[in-house]
KOLMAR-78377 format. One record per residue: residue in three letters; x negated, y negated, z of N, C-alpha, C in turn. Coordinates in steps of 0.2 Angstrom, whole numbers, plus 2048, in hexadecimal, padded with zeros to 3 digits. Layout:
// KOLMAR-78377
ALAXYZXYZXYZ...
END
This chain:
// KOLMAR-78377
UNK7FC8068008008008007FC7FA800UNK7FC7F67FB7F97F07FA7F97EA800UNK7F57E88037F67E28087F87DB806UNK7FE7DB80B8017D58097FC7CC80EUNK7FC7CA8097F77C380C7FC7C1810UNK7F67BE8147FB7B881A7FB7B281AUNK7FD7AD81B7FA7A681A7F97A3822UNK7F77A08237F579B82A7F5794827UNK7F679382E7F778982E7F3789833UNK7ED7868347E778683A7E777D83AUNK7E977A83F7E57738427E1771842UNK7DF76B83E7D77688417DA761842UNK7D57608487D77578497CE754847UNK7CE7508457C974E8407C5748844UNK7C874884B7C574584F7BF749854UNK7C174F8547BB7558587B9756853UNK7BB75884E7B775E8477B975B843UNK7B375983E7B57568377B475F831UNK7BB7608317BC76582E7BB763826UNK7BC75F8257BD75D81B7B475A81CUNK7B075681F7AB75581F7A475E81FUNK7A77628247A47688237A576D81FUNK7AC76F81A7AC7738157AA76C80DUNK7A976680F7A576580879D767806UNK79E76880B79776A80C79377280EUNK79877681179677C81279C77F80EUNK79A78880D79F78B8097A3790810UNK79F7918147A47978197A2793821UNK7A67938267A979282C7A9794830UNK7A67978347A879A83B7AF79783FUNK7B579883F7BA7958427BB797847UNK7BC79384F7C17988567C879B854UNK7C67A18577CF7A38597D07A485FUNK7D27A08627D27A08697D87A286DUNK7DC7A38687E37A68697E67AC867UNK7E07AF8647DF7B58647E47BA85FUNK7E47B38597EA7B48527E67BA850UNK7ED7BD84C7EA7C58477E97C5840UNK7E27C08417DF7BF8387DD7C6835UNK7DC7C682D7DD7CB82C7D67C9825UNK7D17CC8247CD7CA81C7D27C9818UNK7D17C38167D57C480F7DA7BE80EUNK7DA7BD8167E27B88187E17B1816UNK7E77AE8147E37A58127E47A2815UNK7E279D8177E379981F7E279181BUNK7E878E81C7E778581B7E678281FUNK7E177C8207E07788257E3772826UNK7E57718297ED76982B7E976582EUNK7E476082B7E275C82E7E7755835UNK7E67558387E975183B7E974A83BUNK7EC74483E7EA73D83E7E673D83CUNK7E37378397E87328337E773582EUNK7E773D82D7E773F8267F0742826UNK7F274682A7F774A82C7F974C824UNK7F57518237F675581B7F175D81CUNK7F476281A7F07678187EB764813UNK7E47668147E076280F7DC76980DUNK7D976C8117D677380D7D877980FUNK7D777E8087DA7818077D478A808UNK7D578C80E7D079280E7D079A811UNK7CC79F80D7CC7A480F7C97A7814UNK7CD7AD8177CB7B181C7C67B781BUNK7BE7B781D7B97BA8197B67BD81DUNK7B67BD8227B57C18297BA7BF831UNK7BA7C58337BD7C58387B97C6843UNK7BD7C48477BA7C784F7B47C784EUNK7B07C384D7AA7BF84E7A77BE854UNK7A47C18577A27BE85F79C7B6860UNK79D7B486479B7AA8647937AD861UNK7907B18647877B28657887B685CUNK78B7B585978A7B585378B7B584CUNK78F7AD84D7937A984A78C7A4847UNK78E7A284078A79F83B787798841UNK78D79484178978D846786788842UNK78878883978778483578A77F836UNK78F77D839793775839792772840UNK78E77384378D76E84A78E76684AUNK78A76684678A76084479275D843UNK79675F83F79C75D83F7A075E846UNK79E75E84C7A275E8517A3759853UNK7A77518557A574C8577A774A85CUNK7A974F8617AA74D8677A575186EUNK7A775886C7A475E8707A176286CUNK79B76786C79A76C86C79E771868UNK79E7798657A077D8657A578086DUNK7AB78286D7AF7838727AD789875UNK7B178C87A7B079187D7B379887AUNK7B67968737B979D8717B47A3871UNK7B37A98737B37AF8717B37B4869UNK7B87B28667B87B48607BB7AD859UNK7B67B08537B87AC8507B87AE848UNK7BD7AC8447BE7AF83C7B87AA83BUNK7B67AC8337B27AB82F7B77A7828UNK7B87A08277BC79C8227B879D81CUNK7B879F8167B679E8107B979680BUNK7B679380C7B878D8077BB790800UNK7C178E7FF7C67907F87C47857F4UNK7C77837F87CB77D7F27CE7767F8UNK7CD76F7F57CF76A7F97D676B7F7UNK7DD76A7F87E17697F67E27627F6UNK7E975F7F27EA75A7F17EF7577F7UNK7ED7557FA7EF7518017F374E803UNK7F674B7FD7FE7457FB80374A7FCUNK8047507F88077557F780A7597FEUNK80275B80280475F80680475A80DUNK80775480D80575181280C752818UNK80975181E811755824815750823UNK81A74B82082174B81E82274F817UNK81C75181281F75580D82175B812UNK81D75F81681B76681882376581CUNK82476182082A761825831763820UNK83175D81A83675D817837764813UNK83376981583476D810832775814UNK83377581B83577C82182F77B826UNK82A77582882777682D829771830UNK82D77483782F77083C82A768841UNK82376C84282076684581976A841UNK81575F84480E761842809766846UNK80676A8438047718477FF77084BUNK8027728527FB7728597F6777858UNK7F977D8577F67838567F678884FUNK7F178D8517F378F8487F8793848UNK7FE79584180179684180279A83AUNK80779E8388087A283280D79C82FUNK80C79E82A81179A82581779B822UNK81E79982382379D81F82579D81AUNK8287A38178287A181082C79B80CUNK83079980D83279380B82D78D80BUNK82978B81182278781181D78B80AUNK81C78F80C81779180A81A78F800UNK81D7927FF8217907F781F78A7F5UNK8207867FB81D77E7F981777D7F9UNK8127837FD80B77E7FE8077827F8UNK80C7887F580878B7F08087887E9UNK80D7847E980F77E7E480D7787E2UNK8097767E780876F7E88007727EAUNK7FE7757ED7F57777F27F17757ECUNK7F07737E77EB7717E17E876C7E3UNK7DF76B7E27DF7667E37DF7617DEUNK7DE75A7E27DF7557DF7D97537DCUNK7DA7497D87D47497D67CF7487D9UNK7CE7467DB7C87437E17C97497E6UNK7C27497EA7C174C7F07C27497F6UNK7C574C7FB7C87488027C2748804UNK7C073F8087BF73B80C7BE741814UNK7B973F8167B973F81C7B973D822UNK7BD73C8267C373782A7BD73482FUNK7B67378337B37368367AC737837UNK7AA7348347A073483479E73483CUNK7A072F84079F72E8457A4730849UNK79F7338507A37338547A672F858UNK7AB72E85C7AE72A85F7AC725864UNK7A772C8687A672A86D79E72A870UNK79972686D79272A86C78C724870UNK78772987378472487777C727876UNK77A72387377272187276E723875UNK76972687976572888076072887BUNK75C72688175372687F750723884UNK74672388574271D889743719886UNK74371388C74270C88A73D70B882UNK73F70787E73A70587873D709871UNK74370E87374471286D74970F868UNK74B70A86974F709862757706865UNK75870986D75F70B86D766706869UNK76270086E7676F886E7676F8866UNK7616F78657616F485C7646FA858UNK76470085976870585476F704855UNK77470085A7796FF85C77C6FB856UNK7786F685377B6F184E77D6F5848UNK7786FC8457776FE84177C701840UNK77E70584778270A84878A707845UNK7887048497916FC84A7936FC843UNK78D6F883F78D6F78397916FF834UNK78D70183678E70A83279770B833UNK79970983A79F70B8387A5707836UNK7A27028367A86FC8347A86FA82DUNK7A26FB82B7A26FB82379E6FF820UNK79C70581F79770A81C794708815UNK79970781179670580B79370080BUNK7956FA80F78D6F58127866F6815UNK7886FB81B7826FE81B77E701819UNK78170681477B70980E77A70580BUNK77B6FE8077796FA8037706F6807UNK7746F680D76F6F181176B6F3817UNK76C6FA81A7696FF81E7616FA81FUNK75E6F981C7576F681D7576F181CUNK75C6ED81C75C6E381C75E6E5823UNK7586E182875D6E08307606DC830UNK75C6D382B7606CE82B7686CD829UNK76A6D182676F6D28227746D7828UNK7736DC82A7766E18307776DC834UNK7726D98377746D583F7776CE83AUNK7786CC83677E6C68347846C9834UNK7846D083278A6D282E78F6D4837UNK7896D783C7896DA84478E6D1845UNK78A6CB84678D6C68487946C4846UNK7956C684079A6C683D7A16C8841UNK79E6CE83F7A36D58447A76D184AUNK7A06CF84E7A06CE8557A86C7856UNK7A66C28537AA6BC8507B06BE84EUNK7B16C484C7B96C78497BD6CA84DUNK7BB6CB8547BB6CE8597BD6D5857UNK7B86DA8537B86E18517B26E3853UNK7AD6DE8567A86E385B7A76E0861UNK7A76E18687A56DE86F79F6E3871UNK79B6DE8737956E18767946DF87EUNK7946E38837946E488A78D6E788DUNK78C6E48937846E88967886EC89DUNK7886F189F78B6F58A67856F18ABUNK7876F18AF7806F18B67856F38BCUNK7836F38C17856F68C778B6F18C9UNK78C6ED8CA7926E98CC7976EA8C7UNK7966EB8C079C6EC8BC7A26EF8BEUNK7A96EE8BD7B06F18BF7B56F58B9UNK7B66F78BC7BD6F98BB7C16F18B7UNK7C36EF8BD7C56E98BC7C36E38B4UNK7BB6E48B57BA6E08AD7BB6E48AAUNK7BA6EC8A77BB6F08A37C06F08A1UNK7C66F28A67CC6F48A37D26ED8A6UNK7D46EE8AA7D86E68AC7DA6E78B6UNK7D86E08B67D96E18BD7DF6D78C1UNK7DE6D78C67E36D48C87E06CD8C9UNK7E16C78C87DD6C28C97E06BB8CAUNK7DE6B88CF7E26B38D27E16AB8D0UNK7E76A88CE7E56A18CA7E969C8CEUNK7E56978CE7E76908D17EA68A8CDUNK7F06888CD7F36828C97F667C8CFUNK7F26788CE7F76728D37F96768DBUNK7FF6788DC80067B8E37FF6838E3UNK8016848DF80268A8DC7FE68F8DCUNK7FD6948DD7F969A8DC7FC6A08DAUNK7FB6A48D47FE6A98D07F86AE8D0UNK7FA6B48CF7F56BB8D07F76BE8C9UNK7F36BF8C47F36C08BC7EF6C88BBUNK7F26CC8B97EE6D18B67EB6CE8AEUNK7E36D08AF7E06CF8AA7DE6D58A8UNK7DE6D389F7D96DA89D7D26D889BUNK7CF6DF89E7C96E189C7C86DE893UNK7C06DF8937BD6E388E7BF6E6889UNK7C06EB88D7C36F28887C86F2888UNK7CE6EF88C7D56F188B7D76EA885UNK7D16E58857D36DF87F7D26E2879UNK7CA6E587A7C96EA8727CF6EE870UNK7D16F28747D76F88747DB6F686FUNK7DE6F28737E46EE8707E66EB86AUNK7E06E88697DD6E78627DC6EA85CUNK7DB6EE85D7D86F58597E06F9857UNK7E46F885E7EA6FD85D7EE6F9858UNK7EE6F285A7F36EE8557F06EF84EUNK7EA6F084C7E96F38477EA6F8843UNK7E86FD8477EC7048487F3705846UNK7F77038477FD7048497FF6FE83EUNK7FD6FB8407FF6F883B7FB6F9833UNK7F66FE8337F470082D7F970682CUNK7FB7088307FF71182E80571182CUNK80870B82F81170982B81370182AUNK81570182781A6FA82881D6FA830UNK81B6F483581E6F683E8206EF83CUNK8246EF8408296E88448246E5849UNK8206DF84681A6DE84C81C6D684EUNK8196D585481A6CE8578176CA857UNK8186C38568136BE8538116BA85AUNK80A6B88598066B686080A6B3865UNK8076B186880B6AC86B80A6A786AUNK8046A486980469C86780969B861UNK80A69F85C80F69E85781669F859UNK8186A285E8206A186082269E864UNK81C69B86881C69586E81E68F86AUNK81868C86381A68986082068785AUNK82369085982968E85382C68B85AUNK83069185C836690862835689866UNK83168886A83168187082F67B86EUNK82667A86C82667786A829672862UNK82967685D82C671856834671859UNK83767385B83E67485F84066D862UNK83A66B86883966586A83865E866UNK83566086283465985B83965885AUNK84065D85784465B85784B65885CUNK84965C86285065A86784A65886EUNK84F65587084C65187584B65487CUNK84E65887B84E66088184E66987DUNK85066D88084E67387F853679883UNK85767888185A67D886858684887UNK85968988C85768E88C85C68F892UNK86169588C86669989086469E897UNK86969D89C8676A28A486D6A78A2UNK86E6AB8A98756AF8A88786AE8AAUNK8796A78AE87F6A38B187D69C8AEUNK8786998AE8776918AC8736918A5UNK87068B8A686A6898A18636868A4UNK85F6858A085C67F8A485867A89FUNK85667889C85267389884D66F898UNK84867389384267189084166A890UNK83D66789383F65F89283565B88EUNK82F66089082965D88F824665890UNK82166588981B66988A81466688AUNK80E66788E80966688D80266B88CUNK7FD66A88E7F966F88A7FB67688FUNK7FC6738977FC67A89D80267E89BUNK80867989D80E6798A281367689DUNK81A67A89E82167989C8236758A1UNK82666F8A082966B8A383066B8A2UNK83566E8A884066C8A784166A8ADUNK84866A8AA84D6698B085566F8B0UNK8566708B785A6738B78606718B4UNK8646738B386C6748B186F66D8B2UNK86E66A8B98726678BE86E6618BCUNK8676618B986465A8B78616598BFUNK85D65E8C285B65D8C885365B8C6UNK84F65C8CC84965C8CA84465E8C6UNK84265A8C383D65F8BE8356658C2UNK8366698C08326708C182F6708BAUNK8296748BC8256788B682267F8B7UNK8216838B181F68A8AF8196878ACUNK81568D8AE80F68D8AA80D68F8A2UNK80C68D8A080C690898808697899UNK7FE69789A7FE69C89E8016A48A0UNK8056A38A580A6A68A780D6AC8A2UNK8116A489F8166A88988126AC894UNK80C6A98938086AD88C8066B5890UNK8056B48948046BD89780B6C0897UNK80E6BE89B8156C089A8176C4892UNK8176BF88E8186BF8858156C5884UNK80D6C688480A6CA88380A6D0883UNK80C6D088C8106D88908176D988EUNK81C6D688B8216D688C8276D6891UNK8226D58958266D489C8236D18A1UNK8266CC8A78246C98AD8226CE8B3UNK81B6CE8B18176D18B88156CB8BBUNK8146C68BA8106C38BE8156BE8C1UNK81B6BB8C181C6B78C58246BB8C8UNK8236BA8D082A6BF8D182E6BA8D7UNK8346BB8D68386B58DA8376AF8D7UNK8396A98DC8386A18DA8396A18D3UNK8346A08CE83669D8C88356A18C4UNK8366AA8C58376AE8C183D6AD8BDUNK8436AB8C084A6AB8BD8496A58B8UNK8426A28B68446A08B283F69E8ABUNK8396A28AE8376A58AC83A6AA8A4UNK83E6B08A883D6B58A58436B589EUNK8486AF8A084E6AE89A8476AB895UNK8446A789683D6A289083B6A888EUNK8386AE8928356B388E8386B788AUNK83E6B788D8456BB8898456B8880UNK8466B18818466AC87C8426AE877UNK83B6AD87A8366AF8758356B3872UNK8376B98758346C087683E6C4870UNK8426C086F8466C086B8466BF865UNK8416B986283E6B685F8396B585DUNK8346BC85F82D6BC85D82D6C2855UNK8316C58558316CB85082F6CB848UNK82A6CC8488286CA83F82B6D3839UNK8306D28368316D883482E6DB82DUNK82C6DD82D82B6E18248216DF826UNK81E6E082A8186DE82A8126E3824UNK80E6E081F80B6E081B8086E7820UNK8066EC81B8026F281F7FB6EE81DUNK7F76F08237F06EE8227EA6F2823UNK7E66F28207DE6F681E7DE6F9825UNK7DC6FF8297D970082D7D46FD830UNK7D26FB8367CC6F98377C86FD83DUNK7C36FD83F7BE6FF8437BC6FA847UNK7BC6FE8517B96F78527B66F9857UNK7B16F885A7AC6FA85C7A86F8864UNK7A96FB8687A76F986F7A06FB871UNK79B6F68717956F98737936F987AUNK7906FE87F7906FD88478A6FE888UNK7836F788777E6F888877A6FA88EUNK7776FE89177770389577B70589CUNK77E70989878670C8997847118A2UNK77D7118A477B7168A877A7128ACUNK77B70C8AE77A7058B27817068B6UNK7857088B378C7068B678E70D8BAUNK79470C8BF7967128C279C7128BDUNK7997178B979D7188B47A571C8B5UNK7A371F8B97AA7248B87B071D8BEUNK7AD71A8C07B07148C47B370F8BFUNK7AF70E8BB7B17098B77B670B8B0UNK7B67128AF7B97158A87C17168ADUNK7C07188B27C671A8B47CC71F8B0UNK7CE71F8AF7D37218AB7D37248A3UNK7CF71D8A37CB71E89B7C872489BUNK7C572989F7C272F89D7C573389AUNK7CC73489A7D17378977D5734892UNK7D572F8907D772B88A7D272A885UNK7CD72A8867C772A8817C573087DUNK7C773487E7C773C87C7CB73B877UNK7C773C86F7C873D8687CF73F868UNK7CF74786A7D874986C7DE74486EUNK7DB7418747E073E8777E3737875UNK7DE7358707DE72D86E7E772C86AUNK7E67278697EE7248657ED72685FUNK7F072B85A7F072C8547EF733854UNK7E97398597EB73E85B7F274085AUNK7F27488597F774C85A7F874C862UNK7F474D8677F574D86C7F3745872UNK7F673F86D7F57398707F773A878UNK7F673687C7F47338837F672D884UNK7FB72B8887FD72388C7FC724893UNK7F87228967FA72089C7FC71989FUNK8007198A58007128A87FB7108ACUNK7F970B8AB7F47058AB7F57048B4UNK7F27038B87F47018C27F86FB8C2UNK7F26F68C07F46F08C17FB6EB8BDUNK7F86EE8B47FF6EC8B18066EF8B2UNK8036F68B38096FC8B180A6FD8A7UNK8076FB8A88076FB89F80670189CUNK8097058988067098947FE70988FUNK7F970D8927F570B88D7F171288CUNK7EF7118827EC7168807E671187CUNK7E371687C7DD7168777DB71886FUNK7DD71386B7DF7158657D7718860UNK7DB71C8597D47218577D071C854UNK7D17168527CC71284F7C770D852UNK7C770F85B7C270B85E7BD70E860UNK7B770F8617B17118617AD70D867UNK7A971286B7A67108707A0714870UNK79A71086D79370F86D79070C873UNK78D71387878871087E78271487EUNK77C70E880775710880776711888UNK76F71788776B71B88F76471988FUNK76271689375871589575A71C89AUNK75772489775572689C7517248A0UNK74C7228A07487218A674A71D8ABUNK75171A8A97547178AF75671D8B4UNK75A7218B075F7278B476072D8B0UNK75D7318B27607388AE7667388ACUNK76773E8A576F73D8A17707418A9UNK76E7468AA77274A8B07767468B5UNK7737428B677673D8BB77D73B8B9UNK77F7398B17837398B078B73B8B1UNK7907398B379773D8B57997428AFUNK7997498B179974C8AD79F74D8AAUNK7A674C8AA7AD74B8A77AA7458A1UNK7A77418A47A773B89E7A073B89BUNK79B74089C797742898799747891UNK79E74B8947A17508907A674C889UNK7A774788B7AC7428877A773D880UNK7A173E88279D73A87D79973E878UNK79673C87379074186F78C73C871UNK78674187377E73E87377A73F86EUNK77773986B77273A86776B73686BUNK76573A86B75F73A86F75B734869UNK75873286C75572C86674E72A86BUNK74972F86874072F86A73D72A86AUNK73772A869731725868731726860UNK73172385C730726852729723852UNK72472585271C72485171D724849UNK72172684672072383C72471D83AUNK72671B83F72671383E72270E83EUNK71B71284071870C84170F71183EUNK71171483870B717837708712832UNK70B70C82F70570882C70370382EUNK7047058377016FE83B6FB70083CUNK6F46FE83B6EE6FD83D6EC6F7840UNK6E86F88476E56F284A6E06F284DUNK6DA6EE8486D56F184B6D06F684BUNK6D56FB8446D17028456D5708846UNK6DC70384B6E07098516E670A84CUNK6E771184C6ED7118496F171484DUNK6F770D84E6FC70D854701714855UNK70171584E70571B84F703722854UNK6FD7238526F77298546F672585CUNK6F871E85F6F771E8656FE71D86AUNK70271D86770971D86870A72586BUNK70672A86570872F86770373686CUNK6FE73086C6FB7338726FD72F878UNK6FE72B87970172A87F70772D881UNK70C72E87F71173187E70F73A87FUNK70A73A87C70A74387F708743888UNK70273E88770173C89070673B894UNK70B73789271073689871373C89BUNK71773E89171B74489271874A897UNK71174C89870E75089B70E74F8A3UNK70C7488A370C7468AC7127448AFUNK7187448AA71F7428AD7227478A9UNK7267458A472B7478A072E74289AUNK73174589473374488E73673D891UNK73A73C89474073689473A731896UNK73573089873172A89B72C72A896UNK72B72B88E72972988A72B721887UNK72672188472671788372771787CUNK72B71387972E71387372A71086FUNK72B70F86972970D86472A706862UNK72E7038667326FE86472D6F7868UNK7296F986E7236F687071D6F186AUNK71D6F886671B6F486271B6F185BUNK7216F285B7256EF8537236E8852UNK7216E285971E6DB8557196DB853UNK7156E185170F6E085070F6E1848UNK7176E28457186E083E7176DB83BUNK7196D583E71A6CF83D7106CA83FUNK70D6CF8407076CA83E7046CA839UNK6FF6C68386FB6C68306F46C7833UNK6F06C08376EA6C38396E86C983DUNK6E36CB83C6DE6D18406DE6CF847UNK6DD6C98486DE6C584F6E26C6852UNK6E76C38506EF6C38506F26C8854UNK6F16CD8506F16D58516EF6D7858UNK6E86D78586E46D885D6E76D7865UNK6E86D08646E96CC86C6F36CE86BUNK6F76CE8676FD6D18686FE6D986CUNK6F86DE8696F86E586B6F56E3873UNK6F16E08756EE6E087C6F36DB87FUNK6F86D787B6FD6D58817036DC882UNK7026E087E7086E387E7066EA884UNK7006EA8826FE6F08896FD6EC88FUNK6FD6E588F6FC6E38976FF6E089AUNK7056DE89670C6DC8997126E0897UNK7116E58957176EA8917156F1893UNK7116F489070F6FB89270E6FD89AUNK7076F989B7066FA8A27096F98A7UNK70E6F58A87136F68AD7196F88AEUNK71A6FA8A671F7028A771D7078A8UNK7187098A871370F8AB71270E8B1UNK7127088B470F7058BD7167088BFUNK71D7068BB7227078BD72470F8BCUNK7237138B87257188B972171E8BBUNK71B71D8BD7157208C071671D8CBUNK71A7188CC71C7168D37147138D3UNK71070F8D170A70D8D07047138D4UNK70671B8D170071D8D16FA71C8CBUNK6F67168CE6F17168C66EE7198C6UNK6EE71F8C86E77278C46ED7288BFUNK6F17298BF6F672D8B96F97288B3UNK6F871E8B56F671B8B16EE71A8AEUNK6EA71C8B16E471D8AE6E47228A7UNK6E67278AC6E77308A66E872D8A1UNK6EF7288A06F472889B6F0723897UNK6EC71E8986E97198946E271A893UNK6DF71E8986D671F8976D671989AUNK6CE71989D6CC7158A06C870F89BUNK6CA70E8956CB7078936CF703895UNK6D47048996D96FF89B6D76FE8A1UNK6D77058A76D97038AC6D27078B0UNK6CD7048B46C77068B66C87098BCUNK6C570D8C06C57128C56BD7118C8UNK6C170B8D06B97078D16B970B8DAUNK6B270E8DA6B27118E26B370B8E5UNK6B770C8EB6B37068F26B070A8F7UNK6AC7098FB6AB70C9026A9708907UNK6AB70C90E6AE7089126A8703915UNK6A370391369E70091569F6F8916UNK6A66F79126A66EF9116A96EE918UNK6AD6F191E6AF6F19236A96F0929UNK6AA6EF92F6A46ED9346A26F4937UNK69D6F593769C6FB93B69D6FE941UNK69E6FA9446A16FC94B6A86FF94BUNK6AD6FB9456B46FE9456B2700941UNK6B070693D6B070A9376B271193BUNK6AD7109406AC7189456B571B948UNK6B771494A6BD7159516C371794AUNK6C37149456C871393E6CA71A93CUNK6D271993D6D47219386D771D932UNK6D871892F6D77179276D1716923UNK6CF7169276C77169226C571D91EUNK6C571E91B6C27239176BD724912UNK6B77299136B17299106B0727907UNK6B67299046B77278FD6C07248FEUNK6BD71D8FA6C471A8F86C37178F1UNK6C97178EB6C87148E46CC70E8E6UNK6CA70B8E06D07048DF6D17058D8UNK6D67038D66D67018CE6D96FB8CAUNK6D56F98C56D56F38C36D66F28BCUNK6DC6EF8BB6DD6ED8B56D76E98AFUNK6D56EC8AA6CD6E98A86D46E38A3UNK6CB6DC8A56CD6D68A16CE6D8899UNK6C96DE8966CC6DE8906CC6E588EUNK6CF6E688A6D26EF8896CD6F1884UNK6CC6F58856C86FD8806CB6FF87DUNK6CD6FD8746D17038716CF70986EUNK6C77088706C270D86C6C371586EUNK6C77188716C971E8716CD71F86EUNK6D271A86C6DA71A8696D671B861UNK6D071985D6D07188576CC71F854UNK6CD71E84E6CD7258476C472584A
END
């Protein structure tokens, strides 16, 4: 009896595994089954890319089966973007067939034609679906794009000197405009205008963590403001809850035509003020009275009650958070009741309908030594919302409520958070491991070929770069290597002079006391690492004391060194 084929539907979310980027490039797959489905050789398995693609996009064979992990190919690591390979135990072998055309098979065609939701897990396909995806599964012209070069969430590490901060701009650049990038990869002038740019459009924010950093600056915290008699308590947002928000109204408004809401300085001034130009007051219905707009100035709304009593004021302020949030958290009692009908007002009147769908954009948080900060203090909640998975536009999105607003808040899949690590400050170990698990690390060395057509002297920087660096590495360790980037200004000179007196400021204000500093000032192990051109090893004995206290003395000791920084350096062991 002939065996009858089976089809599958298998999930990829293209935010952990760039599945369309890994079969352009490989022909067979190692896949989890971690559900312990009953593949068969032979079987055809479509992959349903998830957000922002939501379309079956390739189309593949089942070529081997019950695979154990200790012996599975391991060819597409690299396409992991969030974590590692997972814990499954057995896994099929995908044979690459064909892209499919992705218009065709996208989940409103797949819905409107027998598959009820978009698929969490893998699944057999039934015959009614399937009739359709055997009709439409051809590919298209072009070849699908791949949704995710970068990972989401990736953090730099190295010693001091390697590149981290300055690769930031590159990276930045890389994901906001790629085909800029490869045009310009090697003009820095041109990256760092294009970096400024960015920064002024508000699609990149650059932050430094240190110890006192908060919760409160990062995401939003409670803050107290003073007007005339008055004292009001404002929830403010962070950094990252302003980027968020940003990115999401983006978000949201590249994927559909949405009913979106126009600023607030734009409905402050249709509604109130140009209102005023024309009438000499402003009414603004309550649910028993009125009251009336009588004067705006840059703070503060100026009325009068119903009765023509005294004139009160509302802070503008005030309303603009209000607006923003869509609701009054910040002011309760006293002049909320009149408050809340103005924001009603507004907030009736703010609606822009049919809004132009617009480009996607990328936007980008960098978070310069990210290991300074009590991290897991200050991400708070964000450990869980920052997860590829759980972002806004996932199949398995994530909102939580916010403490101080109450606000619902997620984290949408087109914002990007890029943080550099000085190990030498702190081991990755030390790191919170829940929020270490959420990032990809890329390790970034000393690059001694950066600087192999420096000569100074004789000395080729490169070959001393990486002799010292073998020295450290030996008498400490890897992370307390000294970077390349020490001596990058030695590009920028022309004379031999020049050169010279730039390398000996570099080892006597730069080198050598980040050696004093990672050595705790033992100078024999700065000596090792420099040769005793730099740093001399001078006996003293106790002779210079008086003889009489020599005898009674338990700090005296018959041998004692000192060591001295020499007025002028020795490079002659460093040269060919």
């Amino acid at each position: 009896m002939e065996k009858k084929t089976k089809y599958w539907l298998i999930p990829n979310n293209p935010n952990v595994y760039d599945a369309i980027g890994a079969f352009k490039e490989l022909k067979e797959i190692d896949w989890g089954n971690k559900s312990n489905n009953k593949f068969k050789i032979g079987d055809i398995a479509y992959i349903y890319v998830s957000k922002p693609i939501q379309s079956i996009a390739i189309k593949t064979e089942v070529s081997k089966i019950d695979i154990p992990k200790d012996e599975i190919l391991g060819n597409d690591e690299k396409y992991f973007l969030n974590h590692n390979i997972d814990d499954r135990e057995s896994f099929v072998r995908l044979k690459f067939l064909e892209f499919t055309n992705q218009d065709n098979l996208s989940l409103q065609n797949l819905q409107e034609n027998g598959l009820k939701q978009a698929p969490q897990s893998k699944i057999t396909i039934k015959d009614d679906l399937l009739k359709y995806i055997l009709k439409f599964e051809k590919i298209g012209n072009t070849m699908p794009k791949s949704t995710q070069k970068q990972a989401l969430n990736q953090i730099l590490y190295g010693s001091p000197g390697t590149g981290k901060t300055f690769n930031t701009i590159n990276r930045a650049i890389e994901i906001i405009d790629s085909d800029f990038y490869k045009e310009n990869r090697d003009n820095r002038e041109a990256l760092k205008e294009k970096f400024e740019e960015y920064k002024k459009a508000g699609q990149i924010e650059f932050i430094t963590f240190h110890q006192s950093f908060s919760y409160e600056e990062f995401v939003e915290g409670i803050k107290a403001e003073t007007s005339e008699a008055n004292i009001s308590y404002e929830v403010k947002s962070g950094v990252f809850k302003k980027l968020s928000n940003k990115s999401l109204q983006n978000f949201n408004q590249s994927n559909e035509n949405i009913k979106n809401k126009k600023d607030f300085e734009t409905v402050f001034k249709e509604l109130i003020l140009d209102k005023l130009k024309d009438d000499e007051k402003l009414e603004i219905r309550m649910k028993k009275s009125s009251f009336f707009i009588k004067e705006v100035d840059e703070n503060k709304i100026s009325f009068d009650k119903s009765g023509g009593e005294s004139q009160h004021v509302l802070l503008i302020k005030n309303l603009k958070n209000m607006y923003e949030a869509e609701e009054n958290k910040i002011i309760i009692g006293g002049l909320s009741q009149y408050y809340n009908p103005l924001l009603e007002y507004l907030l009736k009147n703010s609606e822009i309908k049919n809004t132009d769908k617009e480009p996607l954009k990328n936007y980008i948080l960098i978070i310069d030594e990210i290991n300074r900060g009590n991290i897991s203090k200050i991400f708070g909640e964000l450990i869980t919302l920052i997860e590829p998975s759980k972002r806004i536009g996932a199949d398995e999105e994530i909102r939580l409520k916010l403490p101080y607003s109450q606000e619902l808040f997620g984290v949408p899949s087109n914002l990007y958070i890029i943080g550099t690590m000085n190990t030498a400050d702190r081991s990755i170990a030390l790191m919170d491991t829940a929020l270490r698990r959420r990032f990809h690390f890329e390790e970034m060395m000393p690059n001694s070929s950066l600087l192999e057509n420096l000569v100074v002297d004789g000395i080729k920087i490169d070959n001393l770069l990486e002799t010292i660096n073998k020295r450290v590495e030996y008498l400490y360790d890897r992370d307390h290597t000294i970077g390349h980037a020490y001596f990058m200004s030695l590009e920028n000179l022309e004379t031999k002079e020049d050169k010279k007196a730039e390398l000996e400021n570099i080892f006597r204000n730069k080198i050598i006391p980040l050696l004093q500093e990672y050595f705790y000032d033992d100078w024999e192990k700065v000596r090792l690492v420099l040769g005793d051109g730099f740093v001399e090893k001078i006996e003293v004995k106790s002779d210079i004391f008086d003889e009489d206290l020599i005898k009674d003395s338990e700090y005296l000791e018959e041998e004692k060194f000192i060591y001295n920084i020499k007025k002028e350096f020795d490079f002659s062991k460093f040269k060919d």
